[in-house]
C-alpha positions in Angstrom: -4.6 -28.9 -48.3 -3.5 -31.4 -50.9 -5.1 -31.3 -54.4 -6.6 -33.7 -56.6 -7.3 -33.5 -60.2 -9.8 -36.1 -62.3 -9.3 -36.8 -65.6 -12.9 -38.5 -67.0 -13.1 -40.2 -70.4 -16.9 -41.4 -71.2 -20.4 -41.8 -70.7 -22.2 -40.1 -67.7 -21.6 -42.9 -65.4 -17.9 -42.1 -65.5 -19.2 -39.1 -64.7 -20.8 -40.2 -61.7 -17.8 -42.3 -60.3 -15.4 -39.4 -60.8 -17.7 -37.5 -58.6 -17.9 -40.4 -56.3 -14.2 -40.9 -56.1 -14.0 -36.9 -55.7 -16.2 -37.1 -52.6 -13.8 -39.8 -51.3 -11.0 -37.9 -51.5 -12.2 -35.2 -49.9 -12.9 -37.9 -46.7 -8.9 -38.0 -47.2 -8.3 -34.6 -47.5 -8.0 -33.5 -50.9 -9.8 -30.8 -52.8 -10.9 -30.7 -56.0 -8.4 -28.6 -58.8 -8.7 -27.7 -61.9 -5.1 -27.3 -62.8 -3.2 -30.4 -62.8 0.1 -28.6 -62.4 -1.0 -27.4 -58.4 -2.6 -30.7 -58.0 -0.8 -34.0 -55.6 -2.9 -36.4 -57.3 -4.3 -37.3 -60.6 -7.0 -39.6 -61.0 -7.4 -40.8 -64.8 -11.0 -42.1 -65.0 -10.5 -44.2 -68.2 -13.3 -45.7 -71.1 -12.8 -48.8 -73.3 -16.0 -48.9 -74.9 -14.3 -47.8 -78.2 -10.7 -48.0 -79.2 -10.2 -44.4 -79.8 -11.5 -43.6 -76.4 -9.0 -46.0 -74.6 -6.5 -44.6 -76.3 -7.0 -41.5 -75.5 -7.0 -42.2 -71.9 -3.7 -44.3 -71.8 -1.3 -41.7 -74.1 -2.8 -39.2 -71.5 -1.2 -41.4 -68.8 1.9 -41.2 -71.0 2.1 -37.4 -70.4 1.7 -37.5 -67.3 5.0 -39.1 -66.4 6.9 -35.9 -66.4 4.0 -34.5 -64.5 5.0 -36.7 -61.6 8.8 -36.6 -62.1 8.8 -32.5 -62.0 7.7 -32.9 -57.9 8.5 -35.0 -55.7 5.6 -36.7 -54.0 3.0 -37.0 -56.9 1.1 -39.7 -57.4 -1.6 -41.1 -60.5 -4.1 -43.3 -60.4 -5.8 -44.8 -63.4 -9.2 -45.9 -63.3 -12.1 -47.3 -64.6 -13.1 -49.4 -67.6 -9.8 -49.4 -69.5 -8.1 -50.1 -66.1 -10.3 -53.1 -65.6 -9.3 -54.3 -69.2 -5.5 -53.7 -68.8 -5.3 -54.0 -65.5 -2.5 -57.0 -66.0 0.0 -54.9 -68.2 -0.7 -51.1 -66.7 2.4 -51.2 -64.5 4.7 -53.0 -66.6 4.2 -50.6 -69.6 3.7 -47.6 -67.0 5.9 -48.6 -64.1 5.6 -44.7 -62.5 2.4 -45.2 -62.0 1.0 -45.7 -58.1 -2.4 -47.4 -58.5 -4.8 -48.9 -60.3 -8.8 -49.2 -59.8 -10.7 -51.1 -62.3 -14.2 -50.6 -62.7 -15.7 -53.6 -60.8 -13.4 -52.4 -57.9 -16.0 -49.4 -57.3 -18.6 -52.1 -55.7 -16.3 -51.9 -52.8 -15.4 -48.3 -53.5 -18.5 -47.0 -53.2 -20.0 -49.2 -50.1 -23.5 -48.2 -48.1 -20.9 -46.7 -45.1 -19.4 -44.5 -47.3 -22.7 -43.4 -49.4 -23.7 -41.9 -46.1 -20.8 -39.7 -45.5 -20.2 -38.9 -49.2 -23.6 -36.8 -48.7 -21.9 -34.4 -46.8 -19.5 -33.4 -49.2 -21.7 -31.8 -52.3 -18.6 -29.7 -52.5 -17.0 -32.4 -55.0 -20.1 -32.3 -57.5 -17.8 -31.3 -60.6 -20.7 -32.6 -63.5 -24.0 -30.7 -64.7 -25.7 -27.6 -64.0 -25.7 -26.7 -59.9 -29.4 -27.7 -59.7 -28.7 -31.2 -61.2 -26.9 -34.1 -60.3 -26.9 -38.2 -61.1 -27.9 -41.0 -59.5 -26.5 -44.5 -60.1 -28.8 -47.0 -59.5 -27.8 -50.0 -61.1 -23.9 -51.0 -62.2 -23.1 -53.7 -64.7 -24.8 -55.5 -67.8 -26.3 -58.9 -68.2 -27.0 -58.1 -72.0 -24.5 -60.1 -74.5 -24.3 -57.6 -77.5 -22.1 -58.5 -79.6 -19.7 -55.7 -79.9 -19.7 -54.5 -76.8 -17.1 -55.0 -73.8 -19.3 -53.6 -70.6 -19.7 -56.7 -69.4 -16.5 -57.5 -69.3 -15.2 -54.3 -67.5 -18.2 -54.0 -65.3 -19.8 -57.5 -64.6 -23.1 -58.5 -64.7 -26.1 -56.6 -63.7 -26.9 -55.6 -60.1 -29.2 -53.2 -58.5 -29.0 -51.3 -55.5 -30.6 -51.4 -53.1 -34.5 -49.7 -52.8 -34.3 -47.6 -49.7 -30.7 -46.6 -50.4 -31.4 -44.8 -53.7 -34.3 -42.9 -51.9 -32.1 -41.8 -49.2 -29.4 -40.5 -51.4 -32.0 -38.6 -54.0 -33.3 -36.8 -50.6 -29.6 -36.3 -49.6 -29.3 -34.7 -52.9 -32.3 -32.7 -52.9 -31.7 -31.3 -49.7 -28.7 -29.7 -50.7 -30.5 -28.0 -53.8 -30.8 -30.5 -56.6 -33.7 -30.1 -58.6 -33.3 -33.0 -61.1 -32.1 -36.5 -60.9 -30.5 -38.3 -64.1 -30.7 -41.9 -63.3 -27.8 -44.0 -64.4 -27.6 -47.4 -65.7 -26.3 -49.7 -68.7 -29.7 -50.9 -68.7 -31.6 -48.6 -66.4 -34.8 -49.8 -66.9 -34.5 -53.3 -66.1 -34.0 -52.1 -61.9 -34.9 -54.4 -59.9 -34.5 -54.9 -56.1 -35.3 -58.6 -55.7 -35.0 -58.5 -52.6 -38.0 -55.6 -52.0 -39.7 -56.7 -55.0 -39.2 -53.3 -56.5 -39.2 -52.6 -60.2 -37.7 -49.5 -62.2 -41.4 -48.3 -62.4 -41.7 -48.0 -58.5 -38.4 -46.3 -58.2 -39.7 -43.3 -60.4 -42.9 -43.5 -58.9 -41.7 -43.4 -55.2 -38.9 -40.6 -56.8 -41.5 -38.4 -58.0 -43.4 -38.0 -54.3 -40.1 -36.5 -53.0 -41.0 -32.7 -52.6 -38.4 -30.1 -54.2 -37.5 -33.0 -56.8 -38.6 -31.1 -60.2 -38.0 -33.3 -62.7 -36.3 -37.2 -62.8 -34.2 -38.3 -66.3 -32.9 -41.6 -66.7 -30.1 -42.9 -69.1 -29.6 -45.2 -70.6 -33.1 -47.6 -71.5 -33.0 -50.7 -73.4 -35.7 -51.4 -75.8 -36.6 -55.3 -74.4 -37.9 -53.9 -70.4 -40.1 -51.1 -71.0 -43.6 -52.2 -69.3 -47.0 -51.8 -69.4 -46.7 -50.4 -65.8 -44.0 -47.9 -66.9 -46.1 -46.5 -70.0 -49.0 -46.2 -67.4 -46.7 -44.5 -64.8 -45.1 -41.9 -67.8 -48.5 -40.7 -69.0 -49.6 -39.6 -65.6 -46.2 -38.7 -63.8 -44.9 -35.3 -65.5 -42.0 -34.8 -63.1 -40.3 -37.9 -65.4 -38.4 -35.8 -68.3 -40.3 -35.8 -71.7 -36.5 -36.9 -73.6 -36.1 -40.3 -73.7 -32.4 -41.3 -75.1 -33.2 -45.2 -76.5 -30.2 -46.3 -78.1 -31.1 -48.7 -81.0 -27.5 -48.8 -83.3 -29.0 -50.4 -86.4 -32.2 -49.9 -88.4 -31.6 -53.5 -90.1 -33.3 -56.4 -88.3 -30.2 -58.3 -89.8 -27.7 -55.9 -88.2 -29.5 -56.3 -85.0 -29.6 -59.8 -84.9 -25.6 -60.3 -85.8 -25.6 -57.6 -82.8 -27.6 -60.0 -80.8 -29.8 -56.7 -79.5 -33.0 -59.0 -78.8 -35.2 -57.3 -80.7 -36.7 -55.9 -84.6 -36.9 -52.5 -85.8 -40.7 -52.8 -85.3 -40.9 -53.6 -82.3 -38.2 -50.5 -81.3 -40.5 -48.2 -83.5 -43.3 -49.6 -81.8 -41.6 -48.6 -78.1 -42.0 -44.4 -79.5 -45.2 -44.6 -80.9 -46.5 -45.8 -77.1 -44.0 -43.3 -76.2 -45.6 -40.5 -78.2 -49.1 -41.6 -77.4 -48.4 -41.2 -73.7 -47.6 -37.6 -74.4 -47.0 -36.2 -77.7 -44.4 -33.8 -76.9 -41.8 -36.7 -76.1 -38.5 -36.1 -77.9 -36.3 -39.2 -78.9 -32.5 -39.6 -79.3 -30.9 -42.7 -80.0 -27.3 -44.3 -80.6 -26.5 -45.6 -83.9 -22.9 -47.9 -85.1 -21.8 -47.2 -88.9 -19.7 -50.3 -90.1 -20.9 -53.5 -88.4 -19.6 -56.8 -89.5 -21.5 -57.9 -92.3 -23.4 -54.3 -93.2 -24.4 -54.2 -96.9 -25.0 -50.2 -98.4 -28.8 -52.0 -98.1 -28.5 -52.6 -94.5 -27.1 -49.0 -94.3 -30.2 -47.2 -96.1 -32.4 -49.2 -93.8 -30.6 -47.3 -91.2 -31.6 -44.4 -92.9 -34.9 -45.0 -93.6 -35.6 -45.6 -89.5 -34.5 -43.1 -88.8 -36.5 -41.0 -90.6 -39.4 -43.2 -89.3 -38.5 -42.5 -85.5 -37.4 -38.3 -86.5 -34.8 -38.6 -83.7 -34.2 -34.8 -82.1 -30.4 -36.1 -82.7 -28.1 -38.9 -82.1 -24.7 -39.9 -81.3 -23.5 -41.9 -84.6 -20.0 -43.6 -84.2 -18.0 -45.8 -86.5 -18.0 -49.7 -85.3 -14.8 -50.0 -83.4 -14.0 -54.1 -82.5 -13.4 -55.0 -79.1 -11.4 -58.4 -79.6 -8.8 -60.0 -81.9 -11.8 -62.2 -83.3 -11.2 -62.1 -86.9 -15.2 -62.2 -86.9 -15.7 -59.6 -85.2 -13.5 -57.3 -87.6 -15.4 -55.0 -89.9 -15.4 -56.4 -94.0 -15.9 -52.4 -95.2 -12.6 -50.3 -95.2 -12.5 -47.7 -92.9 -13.1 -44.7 -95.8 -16.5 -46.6 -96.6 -17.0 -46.5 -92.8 -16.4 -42.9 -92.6 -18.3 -42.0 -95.7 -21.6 -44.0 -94.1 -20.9 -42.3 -90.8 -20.8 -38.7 -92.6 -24.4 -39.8 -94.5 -25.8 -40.7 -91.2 -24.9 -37.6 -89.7 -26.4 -35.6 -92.4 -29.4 -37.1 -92.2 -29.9 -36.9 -88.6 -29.1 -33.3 -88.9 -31.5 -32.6 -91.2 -34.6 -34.9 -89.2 -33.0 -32.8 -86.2 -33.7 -29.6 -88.0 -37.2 -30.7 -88.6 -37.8 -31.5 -85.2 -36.5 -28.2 -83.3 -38.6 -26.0 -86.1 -41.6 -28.2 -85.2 -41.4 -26.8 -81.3 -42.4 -23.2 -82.8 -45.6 -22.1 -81.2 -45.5 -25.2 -78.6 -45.7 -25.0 -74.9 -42.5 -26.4 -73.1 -41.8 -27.1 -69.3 -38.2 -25.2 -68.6 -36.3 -26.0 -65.5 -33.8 -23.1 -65.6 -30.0 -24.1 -64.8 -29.0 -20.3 -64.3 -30.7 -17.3 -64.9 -33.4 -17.6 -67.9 -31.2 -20.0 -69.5 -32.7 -24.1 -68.9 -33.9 -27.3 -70.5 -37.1 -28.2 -71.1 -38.5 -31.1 -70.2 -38.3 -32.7 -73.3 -34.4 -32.2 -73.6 -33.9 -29.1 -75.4 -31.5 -26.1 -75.0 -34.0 -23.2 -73.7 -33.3 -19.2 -73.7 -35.4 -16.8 -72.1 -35.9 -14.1 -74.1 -38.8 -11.9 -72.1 -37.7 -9.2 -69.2 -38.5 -11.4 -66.6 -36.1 -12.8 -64.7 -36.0 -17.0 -64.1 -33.6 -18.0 -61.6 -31.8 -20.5 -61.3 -33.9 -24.2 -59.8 -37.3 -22.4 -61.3 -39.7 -23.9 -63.5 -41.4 -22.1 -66.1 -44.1 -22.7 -68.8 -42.3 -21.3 -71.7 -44.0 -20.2 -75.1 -40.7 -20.7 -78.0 -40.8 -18.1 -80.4 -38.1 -19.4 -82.5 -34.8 -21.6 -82.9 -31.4 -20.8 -83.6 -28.8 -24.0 -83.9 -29.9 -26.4 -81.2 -31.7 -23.7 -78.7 -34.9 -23.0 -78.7 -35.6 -19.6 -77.6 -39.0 -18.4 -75.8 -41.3 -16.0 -72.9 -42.6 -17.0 -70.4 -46.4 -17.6 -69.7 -48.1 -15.3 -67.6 
């Protein structure tokens, strides 16, 4: 049987379409490898939303020309968001390369006749735990943020369709999965026009699916959470307690030059209805170190909300421009980026601390992922540390006794 191997640079949705493509493959014929060097066919499953991370993704194409040239008959694909970006100069600067499949290419990829067989090939999940998977349910962005280039690479917002999500969540579950992880650049503004469906009746009709313990979702924007979905969250405990809300500025100027659509009130505003749905809600957030126009002031008012919000943690990066614009290069050198970043890190680290000692003596849903080893509900790392044994797929009311870097470690309830 030939072999494939996937390379996968980015966020969980590139996840998701390397497990996609690996399902198709397998219609072809090939199974999934670990080891490039027994493999027919590399798949580079590329990212673009920062520089570094394209980068990386093309000088690992680089390496892989010898790869190809040590056996006859090997062939590379490069795909994804830095395909769709480069897609014009790829073969010239690469000419052994044999294919190229840009990120708005998946659409057709990844058609309604082909979701139907790909659920008989759970063989190619190669992401998570074996009792989770993801769900895409929405591809593209309508959102015009400034530094961002999503919308460039995977066009405009579109939903799928109502029914078809159901059917593949079942699909899943029936082969084991006990928790979904929604995907979307903006996941919570779902809507199937055509069935007048919001995001709000997706996870509501979601959580009636039996076997389905527990239902994330990544990644929310700020400007569509709803009455309806605060209503829904503070009944529905199957919906994961960690909310990830990126916000990447704590300065309403900052988020205005990023043209976000909204004020650090009214994002602070978003977790305290979060909060006072169920207080044991834990929030992590994106933040970007270095904007165009960032004073040190703007800065500490980063600093200061996040303190406000106590974030469980956060993925901090260094602004990295998309374009040529000279506006849209940063006015900071890159040493005062990196010495902002390493603040911002330290600070989150120490809110973080504060946070996982605070879960001491709590109550926390775990869903185990192997034996007495899981997640709890609100995000966290969680070790069983009693005699009984939790199996893999079981949930668990978990007492945590204490916390040791980011696990919390607990017995179960009799």
């Amino acid at each position: 049987m030939k072999k494939l191997h996937i390379i996968t640079y980015g966020c969980q949705m590139n996840e998701d379409d390397s497990q996609r493509l690996a399902q198709l493959y397998a219609l072809k014929g090939y199974e999934i490898s670990d080891n490039r060097e027994d493999s027919d066919l590399v798949i580079i499953n590329s990212c673009t939303v920062r520089q570094h991370a394209e980068d990386k993704a093309v000088s690992e194409l680089g390496r892989l020309r010898k790869w190809k040239k040590a056996k006859q008959g090997r062939k590379i694909i490069f795909a994804g968001c830095a395909a769709q970006r480069l897609k014009k100069d790829l073969k010239k600067r690469f000419p052994f390369l044999d294919s190229v499949i840009g990120a708005k290419d998946y659409k057709d990829l990844f058609s309604r006749q082909d979701s139907k067989i790909l659920s008989q090939y759970p063989q190619a999940k190669i992401f998570n735990s074996p009792i989770s998977d993801y769900l895409t349910i929405m591809r593209g962005c309508s959102m015009k943020c400034s530094y961002c280039i999503v919308p460039a690479v995977r066009g405009p917002a579109v939903s799928s369709d109502f029914e078809e999500i159901l059917n593949s969540a079942k699909n899943k579950v029936s082969t084991g999965i006990k928790e979904l992880i929604l995907l979307g650049q903006t996941v919570n503004c779902y809507k199937d026009r055509e069935k007048n469906k919001t995001f709000t009746d997706l996870l509501k009709a979601l959580s009636e699916i039996d076997g389905l313990e527990r239902i994330k979702f990544m990644s929310p924007h700020p400007l569509f959470f709803t009455k309806d979905f605060f209503d829904l969250f503070s009944k529905e405990k199957k919906i994961s307690r960690h909310i990830h809300l990126p916000v990447q500025s704590g300065c309403d100027k900052v988020l205005s030059a990023m043209k976000r659509g909204y004020k650090c009130a009214d994002y602070l505003q978003i977790i305290e209805k979060l909060r006072k749905a169920d207080d044991s809600v834990s929030i992590s957030t994106d933040f970007i170190v270095g904007f165009p126009g960032e004073t040190q002031k703007d800065f500490e008012e980063t600093l200061k909300l996040a303190e406000k919000a106590k974030f469980s943690f956060a993925f901090c990066f260094k602004y990295s421009p998309r374009t040529d614009k000279p506006s849209d290069i940063s006015d900071i050198s890159d040493l005062q980026m990196s010495k902002r970043l390493s603040i911002l890190l330290e600070k989150v680290k120490e809110i973080s601390k504060k946070v996982f000692e605070g879960r001491i003596g709590k109550t926390e849903e775990v869903l185990a992922e192997k034996e007495n080893y899981g997640k709890t509900s609100s995000g966290f790392n969680c070790a069983i540390i009693d005699s009984r044994k939790v199996k893999a797929g079981e949930k668990v009311q978990v007492k945590i006794e204490k916390t040791a870097g980011n696990k919390l470690y607990g017995k179960v309830l009799k």
